[in-house]
C-alpha positions as CSV (number, residue, x, y, z in Angstrom):
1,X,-7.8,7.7,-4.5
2,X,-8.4,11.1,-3.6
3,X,-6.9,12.5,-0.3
4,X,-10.0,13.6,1.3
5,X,-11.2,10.0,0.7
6,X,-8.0,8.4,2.7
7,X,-8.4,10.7,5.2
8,X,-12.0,9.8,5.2
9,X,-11.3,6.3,5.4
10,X,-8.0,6.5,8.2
11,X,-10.7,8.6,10.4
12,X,-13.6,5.5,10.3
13,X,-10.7,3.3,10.9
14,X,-9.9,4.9,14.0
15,X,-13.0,5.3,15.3
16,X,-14.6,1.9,14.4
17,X,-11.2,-0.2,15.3
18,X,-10.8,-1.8,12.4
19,X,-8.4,-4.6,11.8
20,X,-7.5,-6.7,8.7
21,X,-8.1,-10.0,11.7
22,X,-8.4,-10.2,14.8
23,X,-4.4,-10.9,15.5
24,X,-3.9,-7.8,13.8
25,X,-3.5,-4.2,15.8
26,X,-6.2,-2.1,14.1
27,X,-5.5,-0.5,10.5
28,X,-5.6,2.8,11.7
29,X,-2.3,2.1,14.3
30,X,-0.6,0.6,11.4
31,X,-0.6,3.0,9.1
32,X,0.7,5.3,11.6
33,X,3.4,3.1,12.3
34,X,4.3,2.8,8.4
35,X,4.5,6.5,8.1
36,X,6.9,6.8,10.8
37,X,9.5,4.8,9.1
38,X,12.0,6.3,7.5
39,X,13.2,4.6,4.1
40,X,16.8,5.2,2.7
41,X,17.1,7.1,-0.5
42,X,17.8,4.5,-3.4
43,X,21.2,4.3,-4.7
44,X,19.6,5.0,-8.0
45,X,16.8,7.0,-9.4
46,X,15.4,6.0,-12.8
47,X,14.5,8.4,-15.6
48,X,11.8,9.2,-16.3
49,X,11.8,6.8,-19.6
50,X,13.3,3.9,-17.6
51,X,10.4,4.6,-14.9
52,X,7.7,3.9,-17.7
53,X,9.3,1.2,-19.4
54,X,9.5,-0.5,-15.9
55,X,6.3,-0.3,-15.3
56,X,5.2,-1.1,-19.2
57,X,7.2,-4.8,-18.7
58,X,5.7,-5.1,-15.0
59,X,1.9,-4.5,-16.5
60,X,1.1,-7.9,-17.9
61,X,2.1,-9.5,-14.2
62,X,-0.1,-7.0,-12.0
63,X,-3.4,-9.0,-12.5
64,X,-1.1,-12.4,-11.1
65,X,0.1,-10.5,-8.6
66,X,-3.2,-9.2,-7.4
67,X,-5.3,-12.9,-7.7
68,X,-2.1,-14.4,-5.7
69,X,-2.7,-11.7,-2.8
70,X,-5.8,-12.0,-3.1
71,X,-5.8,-15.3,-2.6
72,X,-3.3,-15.9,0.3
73,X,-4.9,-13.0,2.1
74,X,-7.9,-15.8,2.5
């Protein structure tokens, strides 16, 4: 996705309050809050032929991955 479309997005967020349900603080305020967390630096980076092979063996699960959010997100 293109940046000017996220920022499009965060900005209609923030002004329409959007939230994923009702128990949840608007999108907009939690995305903020994910941006503001520092992460660690991994102990180990992967080359650049270990990154695609990773993600080569990972491709045949993203589809079951995606239906099984999918589905426990309601």
């Amino acid at each position: 996705m293109p940046d000017t479309e996220r920022e499009r997005r965060l900005r209609l967020s923030r002004l329409r309050g959007d939230a994923f349900h009702n128990g949840s603080p608007p999108t907009y305020f939690r995305i903020q809050f994910v941006n503001k967390i520092s992460c660690p630096r991994g102990a180990v980076t992967p080359s650049n032929e270990e990154s695609q092979a990773i993600d080569a063996e990972l491709l045949s699960l993203r589809a079951a991955i995606a239906d099984e959010l999918r589905n426990k997100a309601g």
